[in-house]
C-alpha positions, 0 to 999 in steps of 0.5 A: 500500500502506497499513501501519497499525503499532499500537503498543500491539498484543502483536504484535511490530513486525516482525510487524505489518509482515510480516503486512500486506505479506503481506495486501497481497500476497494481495489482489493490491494488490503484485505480483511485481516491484513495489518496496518502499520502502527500510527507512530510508524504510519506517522513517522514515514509519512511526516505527519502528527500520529494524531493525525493518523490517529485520527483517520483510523478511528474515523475508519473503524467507526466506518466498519473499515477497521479493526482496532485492537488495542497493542495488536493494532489496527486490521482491515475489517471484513465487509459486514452483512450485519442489519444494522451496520449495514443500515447504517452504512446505507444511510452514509452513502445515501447522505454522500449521494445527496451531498453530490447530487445537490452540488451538481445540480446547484452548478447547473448540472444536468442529471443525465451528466451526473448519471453518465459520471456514476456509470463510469466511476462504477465501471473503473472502479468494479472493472480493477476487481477483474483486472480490466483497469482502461 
């Protein structure tokens, strides 16, 4: 896994960092069980504060994405089919959606552009599950 933390980005730190273990997860390059570094290591090797990375794996675990075990660290969680995560997850994508949807349609955007740039955020990103990345 290769963290990249842009500095000059507005996107918080902690932000940055969740958003690419998240992407790390999705193309399948962490896997449940897999461990992630430590965050003094994580810190350390990627110039930031460990609060910081704290930070980011504790949005990660109250996510569903990790697991965090105290001195064992932190490990990539299984997806869960649990009712109630999985409600709450729904929920979280659903608010995510309608943020964009808003924004776009708040810029003048029209709905068959917003539908034509899911179906091709879909495709990337479902295509690099069967190794057809365009």
């Amino acid at each position: 896994m290769f963290i990249e933390i842009d500095q000059a980005d507005s996107t918080p730190l902690y932000l940055q960092l969740r958003n690419q273990i998240v992407a790390a997860i999705a193309a399948g390059e962490l896997e449940p069980g897999d461990s992630l570094p430590s965050v003094r290591s994580l810190g350390r090797d990627l110039g930031i504060n460990l609060h910081t990375v704290n930070k980011a794996y504790a949005v990660l675990r109250d996510e569903g994405y990790l697991l965090i075990r105290g001195r064992a660290g932190a490990q990539v969680a299984a997806p869960s089919r649990a009712g109630g995560e999985r409600g709450a997850a729904g929920k979280r994508l659903e608010d995510g959606l309608l943020l964009l949807v808003q924004a776009h349609k708040a810029a003048g955007g029209e709905r068959s552009d917003f539908e034509g740039a899911v179906r091709g955020v879909l495709d990337d990103v479902y295509q690099a599950d069967r190794g057809d990345i365009r």
